[in-house]
C-alpha positions as CSV (number, residue, x, y, z in Angstrom):
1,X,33.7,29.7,-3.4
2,X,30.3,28.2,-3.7
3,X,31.7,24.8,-3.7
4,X,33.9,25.3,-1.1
5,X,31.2,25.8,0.9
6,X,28.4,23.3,-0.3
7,X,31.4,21.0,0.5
8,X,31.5,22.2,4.0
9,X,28.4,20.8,4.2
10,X,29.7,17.5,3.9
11,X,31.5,17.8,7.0
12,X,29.0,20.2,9.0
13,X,25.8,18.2,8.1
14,X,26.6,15.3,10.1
15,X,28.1,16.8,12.7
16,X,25.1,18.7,13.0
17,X,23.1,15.9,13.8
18,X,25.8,14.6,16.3
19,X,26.0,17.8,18.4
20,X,21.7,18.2,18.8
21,X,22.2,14.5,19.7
22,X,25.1,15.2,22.4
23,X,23.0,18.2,23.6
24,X,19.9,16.2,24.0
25,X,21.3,13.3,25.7
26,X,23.1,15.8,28.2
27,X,20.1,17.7,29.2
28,X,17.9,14.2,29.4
29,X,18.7,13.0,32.5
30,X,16.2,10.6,31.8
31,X,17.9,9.0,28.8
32,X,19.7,5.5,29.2
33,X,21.5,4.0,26.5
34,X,20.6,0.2,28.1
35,X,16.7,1.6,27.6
36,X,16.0,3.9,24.9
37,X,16.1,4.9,21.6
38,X,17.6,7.8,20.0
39,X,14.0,8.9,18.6
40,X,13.0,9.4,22.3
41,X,14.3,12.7,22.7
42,X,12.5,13.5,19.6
43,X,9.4,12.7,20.8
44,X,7.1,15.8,20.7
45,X,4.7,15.2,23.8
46,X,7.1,13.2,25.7
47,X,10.5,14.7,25.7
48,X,11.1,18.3,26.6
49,X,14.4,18.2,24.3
50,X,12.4,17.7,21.2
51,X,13.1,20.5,19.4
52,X,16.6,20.2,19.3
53,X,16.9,16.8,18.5
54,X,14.3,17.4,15.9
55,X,15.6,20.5,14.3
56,X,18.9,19.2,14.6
57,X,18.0,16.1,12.3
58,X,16.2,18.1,9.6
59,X,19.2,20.9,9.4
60,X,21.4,18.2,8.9
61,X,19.4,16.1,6.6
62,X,18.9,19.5,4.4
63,X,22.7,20.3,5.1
64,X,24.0,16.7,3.6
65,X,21.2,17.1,0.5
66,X,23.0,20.5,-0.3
67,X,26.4,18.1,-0.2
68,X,25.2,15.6,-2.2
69,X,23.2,17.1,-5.0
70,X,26.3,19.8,-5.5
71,X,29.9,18.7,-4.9
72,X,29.5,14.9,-3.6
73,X,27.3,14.4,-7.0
74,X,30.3,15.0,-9.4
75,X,32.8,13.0,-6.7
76,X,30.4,9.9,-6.8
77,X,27.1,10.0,-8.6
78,X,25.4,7.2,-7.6
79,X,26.1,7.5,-4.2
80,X,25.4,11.0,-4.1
81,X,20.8,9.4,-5.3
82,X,21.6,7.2,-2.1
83,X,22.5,9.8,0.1
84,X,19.9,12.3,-1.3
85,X,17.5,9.6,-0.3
86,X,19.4,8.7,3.1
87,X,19.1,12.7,3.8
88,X,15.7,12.7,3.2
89,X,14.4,9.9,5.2
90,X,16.9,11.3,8.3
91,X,14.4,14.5,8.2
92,X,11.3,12.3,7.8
93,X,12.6,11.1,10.9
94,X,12.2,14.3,12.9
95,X,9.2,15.3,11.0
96,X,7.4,12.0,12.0
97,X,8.6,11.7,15.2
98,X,7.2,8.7,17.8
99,X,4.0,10.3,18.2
100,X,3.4,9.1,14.7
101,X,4.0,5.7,16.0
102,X,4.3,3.0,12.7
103,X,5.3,5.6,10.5
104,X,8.5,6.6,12.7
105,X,9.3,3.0,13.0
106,X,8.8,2.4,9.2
107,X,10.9,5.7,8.7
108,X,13.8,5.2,10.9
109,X,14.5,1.7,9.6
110,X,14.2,2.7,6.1
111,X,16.7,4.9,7.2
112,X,19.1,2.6,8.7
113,X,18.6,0.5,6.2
114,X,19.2,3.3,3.1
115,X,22.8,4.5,4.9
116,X,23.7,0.5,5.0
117,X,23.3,0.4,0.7
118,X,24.9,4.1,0.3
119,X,28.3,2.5,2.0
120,X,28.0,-0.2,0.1
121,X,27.6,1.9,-3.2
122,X,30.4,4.1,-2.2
123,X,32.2,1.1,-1.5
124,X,31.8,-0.2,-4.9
125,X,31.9,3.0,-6.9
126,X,34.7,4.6,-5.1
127,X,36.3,1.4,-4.1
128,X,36.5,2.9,-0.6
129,X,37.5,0.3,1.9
130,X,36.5,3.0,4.9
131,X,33.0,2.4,3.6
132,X,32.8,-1.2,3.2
133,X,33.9,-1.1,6.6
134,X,30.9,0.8,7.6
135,X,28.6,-1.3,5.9
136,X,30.3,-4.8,8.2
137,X,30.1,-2.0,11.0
138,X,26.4,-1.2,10.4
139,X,25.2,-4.7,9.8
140,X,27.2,-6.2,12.5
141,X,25.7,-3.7,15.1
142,X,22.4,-4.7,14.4
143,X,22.8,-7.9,14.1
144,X,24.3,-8.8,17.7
145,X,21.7,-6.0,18.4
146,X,18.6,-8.5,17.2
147,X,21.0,-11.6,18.7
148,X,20.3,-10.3,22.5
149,X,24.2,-10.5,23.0
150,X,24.3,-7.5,25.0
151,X,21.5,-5.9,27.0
152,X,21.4,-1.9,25.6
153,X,18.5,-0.2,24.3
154,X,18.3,0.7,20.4
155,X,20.2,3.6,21.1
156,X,23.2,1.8,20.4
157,X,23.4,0.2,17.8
158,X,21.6,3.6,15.7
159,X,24.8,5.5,17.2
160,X,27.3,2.7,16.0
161,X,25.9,2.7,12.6
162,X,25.1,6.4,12.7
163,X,29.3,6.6,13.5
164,X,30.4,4.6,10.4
165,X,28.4,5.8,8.0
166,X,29.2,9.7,8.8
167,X,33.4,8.7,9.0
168,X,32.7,7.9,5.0
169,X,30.8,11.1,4.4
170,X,33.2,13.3,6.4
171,X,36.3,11.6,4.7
172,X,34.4,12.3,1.3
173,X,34.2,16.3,2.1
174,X,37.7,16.4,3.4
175,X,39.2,14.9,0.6
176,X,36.7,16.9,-1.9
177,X,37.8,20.2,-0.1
178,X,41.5,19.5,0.1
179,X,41.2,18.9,-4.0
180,X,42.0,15.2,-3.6
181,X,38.6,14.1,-4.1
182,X,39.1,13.4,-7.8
183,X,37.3,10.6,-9.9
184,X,40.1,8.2,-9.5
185,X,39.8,5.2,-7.9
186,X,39.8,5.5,-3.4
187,X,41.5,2.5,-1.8
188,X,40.8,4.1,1.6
């Protein structure tokens, strides 16, 4: 029963974070996606939203460490230290939020950065090609991001890659809760 439900986690923990994003953005009528960032409605002086967004981050972020320290760890062990780590820097996120000014920024792309090299260890260790594909997501959205192709704020781009990385996690759990989430090899 207990992994059932640490495996949940895989599939609640991320959509966590999703929903205190939604509810932030929809009572922020102040939030653009061609302007801002998604830290903005965590910012603790600024944003009246804050401690949704906030506590929405570090439930999740302890949510997905409960997924990948029990269940996840036996399904892929490697992957399970990045995403441990991943977790961690998601909640350092909202603990540090933009009134800590260089330290959020250092945070959040450490963060963006960490999720990039957990889909690529999944890819590799799981042979999963739904998380190579989120790595050639993640990388590609920040690239034309940094290329000035399209005019949106930062917002974008940490949604798109937020997106990918999560559809990995989220297949993970399913498959690890329906029992088909053994140690063989995962072309998908």
């Amino acid at each position: 029963m207990g992994q059932r439900i640490d495996g949940l986690f895989g599939v609640i923990g991320p959509a966590l974070a999703f929903f205190s994003t939604g509810a932030s953005v929809a009572l922020s009528p102040w939030f653009g996606w061609y302007s801002n960032a998604l830290s903005d409605l965590g910012h603790s002086l600024k944003s009246e939203v804050a401690p949704i967004f906030n506590l929405g981050l570090l439930l999740a972020g302890f949510l997905i460490t409960v997924y990948a320290v029990t269940v996840f760890r036996k399904h892929a062990k490697y992957t399970g230290i990045c995403l441990v780590f991943s977790a961690f820097i998601l909640q350092s996120i909202a603990t540090f939020d933009e009134v800590y000014g260089f330290l959020h920024f250092a945070v959040s792309v450490l963060f963006f950065v960490s999720i990039g090299i957990a889909s690529i260890v999944y890819a590799v260790e799981r042979r999963s090609l739904l998380a190579a594909i989120a790595f050639v997501v993640i990388l590609s959205s920040w690239i034309i991001y940094a290329m000035t192709t399209y005019s949106v704020g930062v917002a974008v781009p940490e949604t798109i890659s937020s997106l990918a990385v999560v559809s990995w996690i989220e297949h993970s759990a399913i498959k690890i809760l329906s029992g088909k989430g053994s140690l063989q090899v995962d072309c998908s």
